[in-house]
MIKETI-956676 format. One line per field, with one value per residue (C-alpha): residue in one letter; x, z, y. Coordinates in steps of 0.001 Angstrom, whole numbers, padded with zeros to 6 digits, m for minus. Each point is the difference from the previous one (the first is absolute). Example, Ala and Ser with C-alpha at 12.3 -4.5 7.8 and 13.67 -1.06 7.14 Angstrom:
BEGIN
aa <- (a_s)
x <- (012300_001370)
z <- (007800_m000660)
y <- (m004500_003440)
END
This chain:
BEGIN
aa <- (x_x_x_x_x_x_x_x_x_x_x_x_x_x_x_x_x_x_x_x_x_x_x_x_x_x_x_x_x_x_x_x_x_x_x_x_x_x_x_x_x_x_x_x_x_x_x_x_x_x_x_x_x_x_x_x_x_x_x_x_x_x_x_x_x_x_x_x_x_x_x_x_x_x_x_x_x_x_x_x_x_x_x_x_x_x_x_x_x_x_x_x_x_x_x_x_x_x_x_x_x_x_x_x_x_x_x_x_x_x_x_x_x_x_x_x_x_x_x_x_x_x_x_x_x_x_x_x_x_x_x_x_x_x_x_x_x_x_x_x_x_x_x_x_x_x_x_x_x_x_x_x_x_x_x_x_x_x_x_x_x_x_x_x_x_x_x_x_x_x_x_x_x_x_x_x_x_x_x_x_x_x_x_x_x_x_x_x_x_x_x_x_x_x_x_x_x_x_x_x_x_x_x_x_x_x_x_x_x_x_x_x_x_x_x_x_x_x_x_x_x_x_x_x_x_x_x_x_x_x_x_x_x_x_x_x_x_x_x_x_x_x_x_x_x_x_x_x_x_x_x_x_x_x_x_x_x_x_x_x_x_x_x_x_x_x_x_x_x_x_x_x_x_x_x_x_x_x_x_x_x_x_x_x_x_x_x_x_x_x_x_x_x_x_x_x_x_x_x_x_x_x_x_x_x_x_x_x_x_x_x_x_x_x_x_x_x_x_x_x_x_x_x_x_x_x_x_x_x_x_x_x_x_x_x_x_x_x_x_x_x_x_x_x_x_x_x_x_x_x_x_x_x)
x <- (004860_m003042_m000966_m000143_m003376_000100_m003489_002523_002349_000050_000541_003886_000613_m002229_002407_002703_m000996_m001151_003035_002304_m002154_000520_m003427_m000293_m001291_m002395_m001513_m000108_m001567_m002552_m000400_m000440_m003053_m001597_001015_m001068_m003270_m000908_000392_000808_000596_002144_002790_m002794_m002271_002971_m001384_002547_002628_001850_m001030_004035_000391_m003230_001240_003573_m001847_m001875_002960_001880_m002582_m003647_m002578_m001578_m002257_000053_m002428_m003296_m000371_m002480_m002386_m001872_m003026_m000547_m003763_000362_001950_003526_001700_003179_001833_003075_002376_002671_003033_002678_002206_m003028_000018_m003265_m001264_m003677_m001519_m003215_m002491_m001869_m003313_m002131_m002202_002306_003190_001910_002948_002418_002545_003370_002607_003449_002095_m000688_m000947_001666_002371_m000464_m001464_m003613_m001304_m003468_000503_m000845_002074_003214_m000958_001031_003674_001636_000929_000913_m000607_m002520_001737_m001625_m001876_m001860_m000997_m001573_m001517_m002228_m001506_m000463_m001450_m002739_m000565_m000195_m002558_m001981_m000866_m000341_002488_002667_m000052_002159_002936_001743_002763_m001163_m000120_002592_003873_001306_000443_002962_002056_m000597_000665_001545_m003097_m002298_001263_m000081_m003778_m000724_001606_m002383_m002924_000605_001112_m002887_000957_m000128_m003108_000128_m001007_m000361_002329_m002451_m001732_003668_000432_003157_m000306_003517_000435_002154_003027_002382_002921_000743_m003192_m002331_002078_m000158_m003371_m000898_000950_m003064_m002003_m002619_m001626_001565_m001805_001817_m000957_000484_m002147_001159_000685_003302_003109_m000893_m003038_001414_002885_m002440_m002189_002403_003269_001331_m000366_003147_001778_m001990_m001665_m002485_002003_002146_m003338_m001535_002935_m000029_m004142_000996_002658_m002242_m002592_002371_001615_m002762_m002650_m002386_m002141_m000568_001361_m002595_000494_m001609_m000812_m001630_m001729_000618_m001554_001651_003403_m000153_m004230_m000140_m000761_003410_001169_m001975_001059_003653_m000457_m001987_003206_002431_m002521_000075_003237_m000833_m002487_m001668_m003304_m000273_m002242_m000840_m000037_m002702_002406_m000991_000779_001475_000488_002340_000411_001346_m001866_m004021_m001188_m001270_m003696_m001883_m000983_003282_001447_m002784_000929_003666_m000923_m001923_003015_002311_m002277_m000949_004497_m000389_001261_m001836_m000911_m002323_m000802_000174_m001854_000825_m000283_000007_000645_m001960_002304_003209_000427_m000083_003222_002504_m001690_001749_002176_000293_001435_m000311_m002046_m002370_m000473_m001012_m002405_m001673_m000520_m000672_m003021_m001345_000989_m000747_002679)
z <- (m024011_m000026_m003463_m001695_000503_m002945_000620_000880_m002954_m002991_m003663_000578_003090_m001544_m002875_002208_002408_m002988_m001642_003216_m000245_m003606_m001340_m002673_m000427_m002071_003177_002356_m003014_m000209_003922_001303_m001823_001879_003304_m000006_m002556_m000077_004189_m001039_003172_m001652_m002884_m001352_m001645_m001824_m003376_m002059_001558_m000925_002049_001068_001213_002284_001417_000855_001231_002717_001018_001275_m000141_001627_m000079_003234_001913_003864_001828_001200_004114_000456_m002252_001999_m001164_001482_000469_m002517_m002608_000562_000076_001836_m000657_002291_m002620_000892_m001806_m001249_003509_002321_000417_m000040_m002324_m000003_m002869_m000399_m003064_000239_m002418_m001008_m002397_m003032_000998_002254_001846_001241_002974_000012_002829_m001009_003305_002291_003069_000464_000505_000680_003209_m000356_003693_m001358_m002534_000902_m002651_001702_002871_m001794_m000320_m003252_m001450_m003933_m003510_m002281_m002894_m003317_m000442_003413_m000567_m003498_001112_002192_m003104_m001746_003170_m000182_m003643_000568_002704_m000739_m003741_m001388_m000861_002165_m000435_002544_002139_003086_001812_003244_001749_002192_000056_m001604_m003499_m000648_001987_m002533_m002874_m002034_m000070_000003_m003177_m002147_001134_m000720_m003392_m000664_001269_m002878_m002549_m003113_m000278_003039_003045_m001934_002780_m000537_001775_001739_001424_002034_003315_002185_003560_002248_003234_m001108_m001329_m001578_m002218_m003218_000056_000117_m002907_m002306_000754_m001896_m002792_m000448_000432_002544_002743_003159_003765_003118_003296_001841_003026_002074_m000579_001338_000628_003624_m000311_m002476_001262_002823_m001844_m003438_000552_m003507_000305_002528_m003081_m002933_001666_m001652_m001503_m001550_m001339_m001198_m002107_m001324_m000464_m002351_m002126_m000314_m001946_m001907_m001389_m000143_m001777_002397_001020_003873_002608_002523_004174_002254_003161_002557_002956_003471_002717_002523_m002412_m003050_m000778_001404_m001754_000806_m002069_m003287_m000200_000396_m002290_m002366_m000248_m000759_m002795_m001725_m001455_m002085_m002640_002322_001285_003495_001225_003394_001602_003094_001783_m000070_003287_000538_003620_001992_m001776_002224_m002222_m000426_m002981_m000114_m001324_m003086_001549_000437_m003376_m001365_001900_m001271_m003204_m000007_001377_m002407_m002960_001338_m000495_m003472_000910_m002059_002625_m000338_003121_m001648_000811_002200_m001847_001690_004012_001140_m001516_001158_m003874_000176_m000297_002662_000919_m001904_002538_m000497_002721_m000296_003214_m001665_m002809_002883_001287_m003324_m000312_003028_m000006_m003074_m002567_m003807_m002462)
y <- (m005558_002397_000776_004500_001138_002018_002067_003322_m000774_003233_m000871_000777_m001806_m003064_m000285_000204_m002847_m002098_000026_m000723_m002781_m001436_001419_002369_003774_m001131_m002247_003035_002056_m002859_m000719_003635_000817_m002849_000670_003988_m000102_m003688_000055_m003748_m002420_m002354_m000381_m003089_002316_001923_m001131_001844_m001675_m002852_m003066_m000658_003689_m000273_m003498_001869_003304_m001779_m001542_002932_002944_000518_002440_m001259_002753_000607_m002168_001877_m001298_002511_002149_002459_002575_002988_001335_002437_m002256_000484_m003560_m000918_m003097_m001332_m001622_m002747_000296_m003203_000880_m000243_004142_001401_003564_001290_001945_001992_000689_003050_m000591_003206_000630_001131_m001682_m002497_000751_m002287_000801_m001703_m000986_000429_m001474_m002293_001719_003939_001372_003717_m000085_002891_m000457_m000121_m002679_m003301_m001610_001658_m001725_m003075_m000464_000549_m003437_000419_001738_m001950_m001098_001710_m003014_m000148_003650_m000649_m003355_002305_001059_m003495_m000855_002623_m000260_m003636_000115_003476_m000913_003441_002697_001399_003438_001642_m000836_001672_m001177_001050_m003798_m001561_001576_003165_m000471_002601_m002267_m003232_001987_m002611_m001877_002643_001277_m003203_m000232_003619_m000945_m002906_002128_002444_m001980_m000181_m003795_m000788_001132_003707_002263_003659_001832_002280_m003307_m000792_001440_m000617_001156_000706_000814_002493_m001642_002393_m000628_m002047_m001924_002552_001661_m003164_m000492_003733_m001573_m002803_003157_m001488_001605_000719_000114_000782_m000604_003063_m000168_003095_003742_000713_m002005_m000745_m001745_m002038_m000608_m001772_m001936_m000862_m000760_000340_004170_000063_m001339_001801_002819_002172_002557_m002563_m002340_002897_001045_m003495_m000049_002949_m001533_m003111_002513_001074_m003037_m002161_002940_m000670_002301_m000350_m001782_m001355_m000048_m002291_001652_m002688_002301_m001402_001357_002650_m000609_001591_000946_003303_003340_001479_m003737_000850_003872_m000634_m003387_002635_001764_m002406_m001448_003266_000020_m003306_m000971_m002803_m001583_m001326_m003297_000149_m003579_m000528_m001986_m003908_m001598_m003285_m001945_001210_003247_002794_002687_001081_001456_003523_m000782_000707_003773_000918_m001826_002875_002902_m000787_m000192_003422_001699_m001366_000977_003754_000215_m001135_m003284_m003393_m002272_m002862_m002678_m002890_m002806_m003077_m003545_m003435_001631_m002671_m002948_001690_001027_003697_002623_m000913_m003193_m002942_m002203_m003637_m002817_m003855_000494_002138_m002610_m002623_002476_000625_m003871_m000515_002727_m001373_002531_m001624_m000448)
END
């Protein structure tokens, strides 16, 4: 019998699981401290407590972390590492370094879902949730292997994570709790698709930021390239982008609009977008569109990311092109896709752990 990996476990659901298991409150009240400030790898080093309890914890609880197969940097910094989880499935994650902070990007499913024709992860076929632990362990990994503070963290990585809500929220929990990682909520992002419905309402209520991939002006032409709009279309993820504001007292919502070229990057695109940006308190990141092989889409190009931008911005419209990290290790936005043959072809070309 596989043993709790209790990395994703709150206070609450530690006490819980501890005493279905003949411990004590007081053992969860002295464990959890160690597992979210301490970052310890092992009930051993528990000093506080009691011999007998640490014997019994290791015996039916772990705090094991995903195995690294393959750590790769980027040119300009960015690091991507292909984790192995305990059923053999495979999740990558991302740190973004800068000068004044570190960013790390998290995968909440195995694989995806929702389908974006541009999105090399939806290439890959949708396989599972990630339990709460395998999303936090992303972040032990990271603050295992980077060394210095973690200062941001998006959930814009593998999967859609509206649709592992469950999980998402008891991480988002241990994220913002003061005892635990105590991360501001203005340094939490959660990116959707544009999922609409109970999740996106409970999520108002941690009060984080929110980032929607829009990608296209009009129904249409997202209809075409994002399948999710024939079942949430704009009108109706708009109306829920505003009640998000609202309950969660933030005060913008920000789009991500990647620019394709000859589908949705033309000046007639950014006018009409202009309009429909108008009528909410918003900023918008324009994505150069990172290829991948086999992808049946070309990017627009730098000179016409900038035109865009300058069109949006003469209609009052905040736009910013924001700026690709890790392209050239398949880390960048929409890139992420992981297969066991990939992991032999990573090995096999000599990529360092």
């Amino acid at each position: 019998m596989s043993k709790i990996n209790l990395l994703g476990f709150t206070l609450e659901r530690l006490k819980s699981e501890f005493l279905r298991n003949g411990f004590t409150i007081l053992d969860a009240k002295r464990v959890f401290p160690w597992i979210h400030t301490k970052l310890a790898r092992s009930f051993d080093v528990m000093s506080d407590v009691p011999l007998r309890v640490r014997e019994n914890l290791k015996e039916k609880f772990s705090l094991d972390r995903p195995e690294c197969l393959v750590l790769q940097k980027s040119v300009d910094g960015t690091q991507k590492a292909l984790l192995k989880l305990e059923d053999g499935n495979y999740v990558e994650t991302v740190l973004i370094p800068e000068e004044t902070r570190a960013t790390v990007c998290v995968s909440s499913q195995i694989g995806c879902a929702i389908g974006c024709k541009f999105c090399h992860t939806g290439t890959q076929r949708f396989v599972r949730n990630l339990s709460s632990s395998e999303i936090i362990s992303q972040i032990f990994f990271w603050k295992d292997v980077f060394g210095k503070p973690i200062t941001n963290v998006v959930f814009m990585g593998m999967g859609e994570p509206l649709l592992n809500f469950e999980n998402l929220s008891d991480v988002l929990k241990l994220l913002l709790d003061e005892k635990a990682h105590n991360f501001s909520r203005t340094k939490i992002t959660i990116s959707t698709s544009g999922i609409v419905g109970d999740a996106l309402i409970e999520l108002a209520k941690f009060r984080v930021k929110l980032a929607i991939s829009l990608h296209a002006s009009n129904d249409e032409k997202r209809s075409c390239i994002m399948p999710i709009n024939k079942k949430y279309d704009i009108k109706t993820l708009f109306k829920a982008a505003r009640e998000y504001l609202r309950n969660s007292g933030t005060d913008r919502v920000t789009f991500e609009y990647l620019l394709l070229k000859g589908v949705n990057d033309e000046d007639s695109d950014a006018t009409e977008l202009s309009k429909l940006l108008r009528s909410i308190p918003c900023k918008v990141n324009l994505i150069v569109y990172n290829d991948w092989p086999g992808s049946p889409f070309v990017g627009s190009g730098r000179n016409r990311a900038d035109e865009f931008s300058r069109i949006l911005l003469s209609k009052g419209v905040r736009a910013i092109i924001r700026k690709s990290r890790g392209d050239d290790i398949l880390a960048a936005c929409g890139q992420l896709k992981t297969q066991a043959s990939a992991v032999r072809a990573d090995k096999e070309a000599g990529i360092k752990k």
